[in-house]
C-alpha positions, -999 to +999 in steps of 0.1 A: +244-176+115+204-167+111+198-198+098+213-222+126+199-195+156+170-201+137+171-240+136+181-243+170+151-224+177+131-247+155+141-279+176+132-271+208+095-252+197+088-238+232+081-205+245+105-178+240+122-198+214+087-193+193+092-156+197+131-158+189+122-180+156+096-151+148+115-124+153+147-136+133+123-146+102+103-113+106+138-094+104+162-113+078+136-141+067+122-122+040+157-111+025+171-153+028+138-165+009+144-143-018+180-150-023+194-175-047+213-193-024+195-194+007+160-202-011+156-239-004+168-241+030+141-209+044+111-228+021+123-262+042+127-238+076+096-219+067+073-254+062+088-266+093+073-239+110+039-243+096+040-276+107+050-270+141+021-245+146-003-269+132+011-302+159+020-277+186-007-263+208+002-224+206-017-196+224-033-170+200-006-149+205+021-171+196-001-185+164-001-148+151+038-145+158+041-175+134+020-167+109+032-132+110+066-148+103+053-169+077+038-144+056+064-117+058+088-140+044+064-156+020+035-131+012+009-149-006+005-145-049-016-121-063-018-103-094-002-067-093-026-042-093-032-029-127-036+013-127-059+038-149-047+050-179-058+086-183-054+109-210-027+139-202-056+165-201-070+146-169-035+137-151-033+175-155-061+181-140-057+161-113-021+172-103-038+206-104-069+195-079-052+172-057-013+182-054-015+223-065-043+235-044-040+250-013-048+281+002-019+303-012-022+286-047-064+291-050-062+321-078-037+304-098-050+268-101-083+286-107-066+309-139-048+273-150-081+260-149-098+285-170-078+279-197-087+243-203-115+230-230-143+230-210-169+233-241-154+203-256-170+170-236-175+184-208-139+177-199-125+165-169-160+179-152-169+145-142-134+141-126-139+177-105-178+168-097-167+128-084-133+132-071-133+165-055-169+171-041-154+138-022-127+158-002-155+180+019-133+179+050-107+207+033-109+240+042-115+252+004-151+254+001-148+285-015-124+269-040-141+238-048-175+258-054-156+281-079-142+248-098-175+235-100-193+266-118-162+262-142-186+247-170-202+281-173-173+300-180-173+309-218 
């Protein structure tokens, strides 16, 4: 069904047939490219397009609705974002900073805090001094000024 609405569309490349086209890839075109048995037909459909927006003389708007199309249903490669690998003692830390705190939860992120090995490295001060001097716009000044005089506690 998608793919002959979508062909018809494709033949005659005029006005709201452009935006029809579009709006059919932007919804289903995606799911089609990516199944085995629809594959080769969307890559034909989907170069078919490209090449009708390249001949055609589209209005800006009607070029975006096409590339739109295009690249929803065939994003461009890139490598997968590779994350940091930090040791359990700064995840910790950071669940404690950036998910714990709040107002109600000040004392006892504080007392959790405490108990960490502050002596040894100077750990995770680097993360609290970097990360969370960065987040001024909370309303935990009080909190954040506490954390940071954490490397004097015995």
């Amino acid at each position: 069904m998608e793919g002959s609405a979508t062909k018809a569309c494709l033949d005659e490349f005029t006005h709201h047939n452009i935006d029809v086209a579009c709006n059919l890839l932007e919804t289903c075109g995606r799911f089609l490219y990516r199944s085995p048995e629809t594959t080769l037909r969307m890559t034909n459909m989907l170069d078919i397009l490209m090449r009708l927006k390249n001949v055609k003389n589209l209005d800006p708007r009607q070029s975006t609705l096409v590339e739109n199309a295009y690249y929803l249903c065939k994003p461009p490669e890139r490598s997968a974002r590779i994350s940091k690998v930090r040791p359990p003692l700064h995840q910790y830390i950071r669940k404690l900073l950036f998910s714990d705190l709040d107002k109600d939860s000040i004392a006892n992120v504080l007392k959790q805090l405490r108990k960490l090995p502050w002596r040894r490295k100077m750990v995770g001060l680097q993360l609290t001094e970097r990360k969370y001097t960065k987040a001024s716009h909370t309303p935990l000044n009080k909190a954040k000024a506490e954390i940071l005089q954490l490397q004097r506690h015995p």
